[in-house]
C-alpha positions as CSV (number, residue, x, y, z in Angstrom):
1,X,343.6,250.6,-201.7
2,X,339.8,249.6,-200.9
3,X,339.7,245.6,-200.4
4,X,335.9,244.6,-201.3
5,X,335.1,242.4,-198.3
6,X,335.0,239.1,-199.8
7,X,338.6,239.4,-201.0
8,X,339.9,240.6,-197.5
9,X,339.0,237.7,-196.3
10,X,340.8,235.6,-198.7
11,X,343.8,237.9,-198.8
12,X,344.4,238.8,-195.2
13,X,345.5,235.0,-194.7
14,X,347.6,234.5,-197.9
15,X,350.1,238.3,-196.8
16,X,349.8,236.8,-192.7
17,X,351.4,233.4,-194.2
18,X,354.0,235.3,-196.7
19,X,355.1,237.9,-193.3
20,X,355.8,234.5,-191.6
21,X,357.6,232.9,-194.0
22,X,359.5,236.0,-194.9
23,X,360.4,236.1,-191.0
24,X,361.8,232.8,-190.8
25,X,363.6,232.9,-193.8
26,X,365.6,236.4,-192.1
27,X,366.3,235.1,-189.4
28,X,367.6,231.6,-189.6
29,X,369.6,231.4,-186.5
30,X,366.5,232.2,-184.2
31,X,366.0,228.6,-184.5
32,X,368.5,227.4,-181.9
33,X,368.1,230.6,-179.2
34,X,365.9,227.9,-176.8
35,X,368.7,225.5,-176.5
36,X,371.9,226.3,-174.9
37,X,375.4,227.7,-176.7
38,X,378.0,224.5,-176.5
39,X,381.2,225.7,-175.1
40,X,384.9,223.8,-175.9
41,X,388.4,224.8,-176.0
42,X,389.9,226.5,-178.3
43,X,392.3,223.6,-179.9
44,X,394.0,223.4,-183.6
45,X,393.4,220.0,-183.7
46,X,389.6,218.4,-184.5
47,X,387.9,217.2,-181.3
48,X,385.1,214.6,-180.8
49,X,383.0,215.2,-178.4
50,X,379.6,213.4,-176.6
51,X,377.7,215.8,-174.1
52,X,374.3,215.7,-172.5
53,X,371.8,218.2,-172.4
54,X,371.7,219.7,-169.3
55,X,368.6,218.1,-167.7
56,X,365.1,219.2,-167.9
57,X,365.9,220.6,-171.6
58,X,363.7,217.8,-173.1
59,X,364.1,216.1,-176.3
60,X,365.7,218.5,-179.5
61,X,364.0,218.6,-183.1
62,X,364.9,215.7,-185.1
63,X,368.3,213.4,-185.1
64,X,370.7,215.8,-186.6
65,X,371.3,220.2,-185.3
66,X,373.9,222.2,-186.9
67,X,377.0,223.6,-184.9
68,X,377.5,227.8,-185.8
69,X,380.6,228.7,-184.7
70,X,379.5,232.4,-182.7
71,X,382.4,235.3,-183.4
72,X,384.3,232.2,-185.6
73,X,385.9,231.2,-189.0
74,X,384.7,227.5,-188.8
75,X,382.6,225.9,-191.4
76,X,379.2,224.9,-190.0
77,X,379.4,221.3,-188.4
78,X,376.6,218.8,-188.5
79,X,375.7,217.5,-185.0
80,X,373.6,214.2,-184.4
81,X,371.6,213.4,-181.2
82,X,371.1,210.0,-179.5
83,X,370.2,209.2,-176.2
84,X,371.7,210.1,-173.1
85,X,372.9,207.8,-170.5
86,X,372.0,207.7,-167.2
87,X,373.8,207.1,-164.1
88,X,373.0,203.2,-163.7
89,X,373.9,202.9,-167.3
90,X,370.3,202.9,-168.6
91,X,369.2,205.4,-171.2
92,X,368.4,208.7,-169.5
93,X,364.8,209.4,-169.5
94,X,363.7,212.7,-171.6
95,X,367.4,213.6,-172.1
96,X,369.5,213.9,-175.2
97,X,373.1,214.0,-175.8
98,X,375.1,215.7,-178.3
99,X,377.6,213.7,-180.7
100,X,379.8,215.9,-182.8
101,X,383.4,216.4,-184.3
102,X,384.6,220.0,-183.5
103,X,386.7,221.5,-186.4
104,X,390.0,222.8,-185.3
105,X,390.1,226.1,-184.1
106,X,393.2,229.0,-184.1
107,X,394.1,228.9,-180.8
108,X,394.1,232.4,-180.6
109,X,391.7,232.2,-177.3
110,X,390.9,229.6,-174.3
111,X,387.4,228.9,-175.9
112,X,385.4,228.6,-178.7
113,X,381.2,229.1,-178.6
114,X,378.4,227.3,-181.1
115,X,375.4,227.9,-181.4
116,X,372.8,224.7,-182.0
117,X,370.9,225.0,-184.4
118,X,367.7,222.2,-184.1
119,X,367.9,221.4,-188.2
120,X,370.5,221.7,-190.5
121,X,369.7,223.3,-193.8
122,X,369.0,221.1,-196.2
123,X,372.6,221.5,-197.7
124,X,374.0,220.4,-194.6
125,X,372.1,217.3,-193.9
126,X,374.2,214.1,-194.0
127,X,372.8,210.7,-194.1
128,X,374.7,208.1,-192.3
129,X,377.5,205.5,-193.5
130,X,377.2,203.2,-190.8
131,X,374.9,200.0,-191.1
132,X,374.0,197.6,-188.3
133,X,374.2,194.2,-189.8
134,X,373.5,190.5,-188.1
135,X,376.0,187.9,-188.8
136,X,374.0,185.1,-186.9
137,X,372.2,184.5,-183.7
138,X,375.1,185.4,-181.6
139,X,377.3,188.2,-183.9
140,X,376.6,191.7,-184.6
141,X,378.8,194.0,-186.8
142,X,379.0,197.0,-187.7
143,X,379.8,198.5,-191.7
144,X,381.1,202.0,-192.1
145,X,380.4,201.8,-195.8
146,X,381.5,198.5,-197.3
147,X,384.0,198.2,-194.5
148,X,383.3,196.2,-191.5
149,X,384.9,198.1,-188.0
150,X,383.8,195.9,-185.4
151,X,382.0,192.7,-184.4
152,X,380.1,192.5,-180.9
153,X,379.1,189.2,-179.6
154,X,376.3,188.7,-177.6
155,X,375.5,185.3,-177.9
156,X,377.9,182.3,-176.8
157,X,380.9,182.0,-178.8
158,X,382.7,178.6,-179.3
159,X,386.7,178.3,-180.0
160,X,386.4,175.3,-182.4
161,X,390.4,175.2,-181.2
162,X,390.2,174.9,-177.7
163,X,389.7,171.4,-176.4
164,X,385.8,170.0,-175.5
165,X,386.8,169.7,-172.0
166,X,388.5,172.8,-171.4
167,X,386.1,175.4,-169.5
168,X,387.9,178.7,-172.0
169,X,385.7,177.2,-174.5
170,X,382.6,179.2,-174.3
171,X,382.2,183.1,-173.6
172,X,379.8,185.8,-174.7
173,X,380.0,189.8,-174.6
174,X,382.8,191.0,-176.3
175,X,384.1,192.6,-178.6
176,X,385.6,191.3,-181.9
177,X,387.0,191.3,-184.3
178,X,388.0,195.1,-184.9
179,X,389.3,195.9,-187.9
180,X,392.2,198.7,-188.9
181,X,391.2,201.2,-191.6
182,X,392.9,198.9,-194.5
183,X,390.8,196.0,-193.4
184,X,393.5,194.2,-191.0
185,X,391.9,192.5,-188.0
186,X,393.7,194.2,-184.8
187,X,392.2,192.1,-182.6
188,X,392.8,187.9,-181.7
189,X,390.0,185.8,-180.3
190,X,390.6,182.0,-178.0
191,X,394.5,182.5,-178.9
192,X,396.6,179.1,-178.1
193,X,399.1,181.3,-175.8
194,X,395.6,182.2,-173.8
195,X,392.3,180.6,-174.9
196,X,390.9,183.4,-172.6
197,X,391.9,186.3,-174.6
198,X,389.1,187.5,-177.1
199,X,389.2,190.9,-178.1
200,X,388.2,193.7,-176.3
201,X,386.7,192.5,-173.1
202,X,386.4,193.7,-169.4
203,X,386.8,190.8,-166.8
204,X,388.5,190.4,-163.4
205,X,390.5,187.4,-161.9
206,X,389.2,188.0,-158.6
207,X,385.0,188.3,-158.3
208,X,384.5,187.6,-154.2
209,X,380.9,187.5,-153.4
210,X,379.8,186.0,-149.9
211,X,382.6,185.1,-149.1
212,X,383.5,182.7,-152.5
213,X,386.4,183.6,-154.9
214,X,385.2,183.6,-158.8
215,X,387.4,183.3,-161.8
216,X,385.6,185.8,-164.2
217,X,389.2,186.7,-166.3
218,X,388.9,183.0,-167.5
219,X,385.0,182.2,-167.2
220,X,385.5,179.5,-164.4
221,X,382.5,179.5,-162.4
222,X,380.8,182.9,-163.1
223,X,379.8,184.2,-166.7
224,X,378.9,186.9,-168.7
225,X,375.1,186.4,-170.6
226,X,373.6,188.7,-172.7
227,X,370.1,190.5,-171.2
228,X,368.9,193.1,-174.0
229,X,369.8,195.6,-176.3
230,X,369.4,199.4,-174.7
231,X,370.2,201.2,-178.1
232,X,370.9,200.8,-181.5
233,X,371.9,203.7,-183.8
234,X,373.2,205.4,-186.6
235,X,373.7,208.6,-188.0
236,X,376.5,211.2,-189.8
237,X,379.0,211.5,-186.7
238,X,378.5,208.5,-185.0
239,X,377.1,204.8,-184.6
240,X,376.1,203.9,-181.0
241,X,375.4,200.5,-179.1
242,X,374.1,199.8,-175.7
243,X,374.0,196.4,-174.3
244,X,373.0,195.2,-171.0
245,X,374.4,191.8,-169.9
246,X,375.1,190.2,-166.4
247,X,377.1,188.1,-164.7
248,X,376.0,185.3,-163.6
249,X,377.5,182.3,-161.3
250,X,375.0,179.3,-162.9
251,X,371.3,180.9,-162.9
252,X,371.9,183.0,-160.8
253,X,372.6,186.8,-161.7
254,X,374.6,188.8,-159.3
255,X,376.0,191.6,-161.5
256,X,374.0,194.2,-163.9
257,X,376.3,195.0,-166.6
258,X,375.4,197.9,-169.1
259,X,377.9,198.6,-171.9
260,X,378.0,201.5,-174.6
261,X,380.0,201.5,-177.5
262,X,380.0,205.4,-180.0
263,X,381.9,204.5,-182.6
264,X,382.9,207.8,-184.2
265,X,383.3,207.9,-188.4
266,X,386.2,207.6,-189.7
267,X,389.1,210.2,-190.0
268,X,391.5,210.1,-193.3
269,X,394.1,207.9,-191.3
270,X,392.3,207.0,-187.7
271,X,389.3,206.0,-186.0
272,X,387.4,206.4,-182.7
273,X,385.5,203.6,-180.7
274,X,384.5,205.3,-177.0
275,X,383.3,202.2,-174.5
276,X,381.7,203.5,-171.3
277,X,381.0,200.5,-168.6
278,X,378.4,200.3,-165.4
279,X,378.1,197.7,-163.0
280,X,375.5,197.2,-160.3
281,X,375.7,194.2,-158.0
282,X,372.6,192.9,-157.9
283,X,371.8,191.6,-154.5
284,X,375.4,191.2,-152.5
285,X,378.4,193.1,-151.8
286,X,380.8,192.4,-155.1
287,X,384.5,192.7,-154.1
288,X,387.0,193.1,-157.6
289,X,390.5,192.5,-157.5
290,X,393.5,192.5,-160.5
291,X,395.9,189.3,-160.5
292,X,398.5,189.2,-157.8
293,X,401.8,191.0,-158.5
294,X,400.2,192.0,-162.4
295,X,397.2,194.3,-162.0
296,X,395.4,193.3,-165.0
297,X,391.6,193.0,-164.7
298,X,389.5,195.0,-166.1
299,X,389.3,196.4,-169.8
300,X,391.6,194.5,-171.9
301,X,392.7,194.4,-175.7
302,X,394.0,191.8,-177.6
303,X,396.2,192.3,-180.4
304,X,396.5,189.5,-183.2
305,X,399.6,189.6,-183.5
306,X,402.9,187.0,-183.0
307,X,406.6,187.7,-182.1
308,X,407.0,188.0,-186.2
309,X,405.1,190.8,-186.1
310,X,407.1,193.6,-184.6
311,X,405.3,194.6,-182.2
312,X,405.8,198.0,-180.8
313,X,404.8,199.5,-177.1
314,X,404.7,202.6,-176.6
315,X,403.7,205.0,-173.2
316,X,403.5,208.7,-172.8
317,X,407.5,208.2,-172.2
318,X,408.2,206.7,-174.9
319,X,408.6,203.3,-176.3
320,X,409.2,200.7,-174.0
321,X,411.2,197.7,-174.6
322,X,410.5,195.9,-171.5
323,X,406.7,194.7,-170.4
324,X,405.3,196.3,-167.6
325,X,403.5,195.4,-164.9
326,X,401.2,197.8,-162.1
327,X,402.6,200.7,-164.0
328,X,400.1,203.8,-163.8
329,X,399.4,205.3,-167.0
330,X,396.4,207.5,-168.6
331,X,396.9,205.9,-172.0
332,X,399.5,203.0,-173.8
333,X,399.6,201.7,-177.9
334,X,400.7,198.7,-179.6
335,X,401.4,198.9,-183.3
336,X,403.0,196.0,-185.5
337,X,402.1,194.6,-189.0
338,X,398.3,192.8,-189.0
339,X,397.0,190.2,-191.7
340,X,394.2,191.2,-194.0
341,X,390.9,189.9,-192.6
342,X,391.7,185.6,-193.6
343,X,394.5,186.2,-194.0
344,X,397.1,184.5,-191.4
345,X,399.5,186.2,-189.4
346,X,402.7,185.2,-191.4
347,X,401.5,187.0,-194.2
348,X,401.1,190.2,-192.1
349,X,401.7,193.5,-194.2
350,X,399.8,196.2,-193.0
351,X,401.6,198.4,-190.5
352,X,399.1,200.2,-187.8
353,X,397.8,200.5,-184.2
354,X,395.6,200.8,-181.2
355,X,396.1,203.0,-178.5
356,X,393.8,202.4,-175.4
357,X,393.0,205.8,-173.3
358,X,391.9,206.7,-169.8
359,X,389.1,209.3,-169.3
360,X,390.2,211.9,-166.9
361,X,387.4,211.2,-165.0
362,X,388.4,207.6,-164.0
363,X,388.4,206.4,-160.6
364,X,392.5,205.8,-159.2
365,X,393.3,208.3,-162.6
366,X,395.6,207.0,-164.0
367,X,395.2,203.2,-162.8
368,X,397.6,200.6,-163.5
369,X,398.4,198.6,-166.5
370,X,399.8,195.2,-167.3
371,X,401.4,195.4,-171.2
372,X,402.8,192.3,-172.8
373,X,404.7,192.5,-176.1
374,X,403.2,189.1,-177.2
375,X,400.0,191.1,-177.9
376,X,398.2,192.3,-174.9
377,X,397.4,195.4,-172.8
378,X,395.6,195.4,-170.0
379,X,394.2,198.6,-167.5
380,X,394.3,196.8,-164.3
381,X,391.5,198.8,-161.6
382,X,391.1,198.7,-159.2
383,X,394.2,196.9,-159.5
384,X,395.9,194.7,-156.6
385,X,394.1,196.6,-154.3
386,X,390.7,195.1,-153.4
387,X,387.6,197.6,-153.5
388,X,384.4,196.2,-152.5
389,X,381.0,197.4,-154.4
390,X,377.6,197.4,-152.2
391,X,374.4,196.2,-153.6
392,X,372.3,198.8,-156.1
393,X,375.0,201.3,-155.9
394,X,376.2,201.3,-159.6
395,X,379.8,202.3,-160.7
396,X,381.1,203.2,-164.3
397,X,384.6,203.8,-166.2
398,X,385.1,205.1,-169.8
399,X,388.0,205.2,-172.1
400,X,388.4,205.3,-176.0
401,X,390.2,203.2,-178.4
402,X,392.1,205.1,-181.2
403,X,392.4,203.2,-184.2
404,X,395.3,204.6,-186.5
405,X,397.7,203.6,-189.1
406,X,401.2,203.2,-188.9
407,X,403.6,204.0,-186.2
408,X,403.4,207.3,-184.6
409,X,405.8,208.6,-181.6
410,X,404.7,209.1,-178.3
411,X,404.7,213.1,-178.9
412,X,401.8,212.7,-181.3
413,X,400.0,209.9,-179.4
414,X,400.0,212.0,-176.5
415,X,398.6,215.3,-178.5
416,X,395.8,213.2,-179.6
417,X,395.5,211.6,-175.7
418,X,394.9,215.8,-174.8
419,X,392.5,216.0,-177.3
420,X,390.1,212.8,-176.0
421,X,390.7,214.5,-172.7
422,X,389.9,217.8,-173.3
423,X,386.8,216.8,-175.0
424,X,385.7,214.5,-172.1
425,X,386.5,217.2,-169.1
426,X,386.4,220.6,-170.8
427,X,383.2,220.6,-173.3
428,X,380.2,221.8,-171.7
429,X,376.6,224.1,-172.3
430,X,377.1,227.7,-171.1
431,X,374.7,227.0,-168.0
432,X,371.4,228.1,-169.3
């Protein structure tokens, strides 16, 4: 057909614009070919997962990507990017890390491939249930939904029950309260057996720095202060929180202290909270060491709980009646019965746990631990040996905390332990 000039001039745009569209529309998965395929093992059991882009891929499309199983039965999986951290603990600069829940797989081979896909059809996209919400100048929590998981406290915190004088009275940078899946607070804060328990925290008995012993386990002459926030996040998979704080022995700071918290969505029955810690001494060599004959110093949970409670501990040998002390172990759980949030311990009805894990990757793997059936654990590195840490030379250990309801045997504990682990050493991009 015989296109009078001025109409091929108005039509030869209009058919270039349809081809193109019509070409997209073909071939949807084209759209992920310039980033890498993500490789994991082939598990039956779901698998959460936080990996970097391998460096100098730059920043992907958008917050969320699509997962597409290659050669595979599973349903697509919505992906969400954040920020990638970098080996000081700062945020990595032009790199991006993936967060994503991997569906089970059949087993049937030792890997699985996915292809990324930079946006997820519209059918796919997800909008996040997590919610960043102040309490006051000091207190930040975090809602999945209505329902508050955990508290992180940057600012000083007072116990109103611990005497004026007493130097446990004051303390900033931790974590708590963090609540079970029912609403139970699992965690206790200034508790009367130890007013320097509070949560989830990371502090050392032994801080030696010129030559001068510092108490930081009970915040006696050195202190945790809160510098700036380093991320603040939300999306489908995950919520994520970077902190960086110091230590500091009166104005004087002689510790960079970066903290990140991924707090992965809820499951049906369990929850995820990944915590990944770098140091830098500032200025001095900084020598750590764990309490004498104990171990403990370093991350720490505790539980708010009583003797009423029942308390259970259990290790990857089973439960153990007896407390331990400098007893190496990649991961240990506490479960007993836990008050609704205002509720007070004697009225305790709600039967669940906390497990506290080891990445693989940890220095010492696995280091020691203190456990205490009164309501503490403690992973004790680098334990009661002393390790000395040279100035600007930064040093970092990870673990997760596995939220769950009630009690589960060491068999299953240590299925989901192989999990955490697998996702931690064995994920990775198929070296494009």
């Amino acid at each position: 057909m015989c296109i009078p000039p001025r109409s091929r001039n108005i039509r030869l745009p209009m058919l270039l614009m349809a081809s193109l569209a019509i070409a997209a529309t073909a071939q949807p998965s084209d759209a992920g070919n310039d980033l890498p395929k993500l490789i994991v093992p082939n598990r039956k059991t779901a698998m959460k997962i936080s990996l970097p882009l391998p460096a100098k891929r730059g920043l992907p499309d958008g917050k969320t990507c699509l997962l597409k199983e290659i050669d595979g039965a599973a349903v697509d999986t919505v992906g969400q990017w954040d920020k990638s951290i970098a080996g000081d603990g700062s945020v990595a600069k032009d790199m991006a890390e993936l967060i994503a829940v991997i569906p089970p797989g059949d087993g049937s081979t030792p890997t699985r491939e996915f292809q990324i896909l930079p946006k997820p059809d519209t059918k796919n996209e997800q909008k996040s249930s997590f919610q960043f919400q102040p309490k006051n100048k000091n207190t930040l929590t975090l809602l999945e939904g209505p329902r508050p998981v955990l508290a992180y406290n940057y600012g000083v915190i007072t116990g109103k029950n611990v005497p004026e004088n007493e130097f446990r009275r004051h303390r900033a940078a931790y974590v708590h309260p963090i609540w079970g899946l029912d609403g139970e607070v699992l965690t206790d804060d200034f508790p009367r057996d130890h007013y320097h328990h509070h949560g989830l925290f990371w502090s050392w008995p032994h801080v030696s720095i010129d030559g001068r012993d510092h108490d930081l386990w009970m915040s006696r002459n050195i202190r945790h202060k809160f510098v700036k926030w380093l991320d603040r996040e939300t999306g489908p998979v995950a919520a994520v929180l970077g902190v960086e704080n110091g230590w500091f022995v009166g104005e004087r700071k002689v510790m960079i202290e970066r903290v990140w918290l991924r707090v992965f969505k809820a499951a049906k029955d369990s929850q995820a909270i990944d915590v990944h810690l770098t140091w830098i001494p500032v200025d001095h060599p900084i020598s750590l060491l764990g309490a004498e004959g104990k171990s403990y110093g370093g991350l720490s949970l505790r539980y708010n709980i009583g003797p009423k409670n029942q308390p259970t501990i259990s290790v990857p040998k089973g439960v153990t009646k007896d407390d331990l002390k400098i007893t190496r172990l990649p991961w240990a759980d506490l479960t007993a019965m836990f008050p609704k949030d205002g509720e007070p311990r004697s009225k305790a009805k709600i039967h669940s746990g906390a497990t506290l894990m080891v990445n693989p990757d940890h220095p010492d793997f696995p280091p020691t631990w203190l456990t205490r059936h009164y309501g503490i654990l403690c992973i004790g590195w680098p334990g009661v040996n002393t390790k000395t840490f040279p100035p600007g030379e930064p040093f970092s250990l990870s673990y997760r905390v596995w939220i769950h309801k009630g009690m589960l045997d060491s068999t299953q504990i240590s299925a989901v332990y192989k999990d955490y682990a697998a996702g931690e050493s064995e994920a990775k991009w198929d070296g494009k």
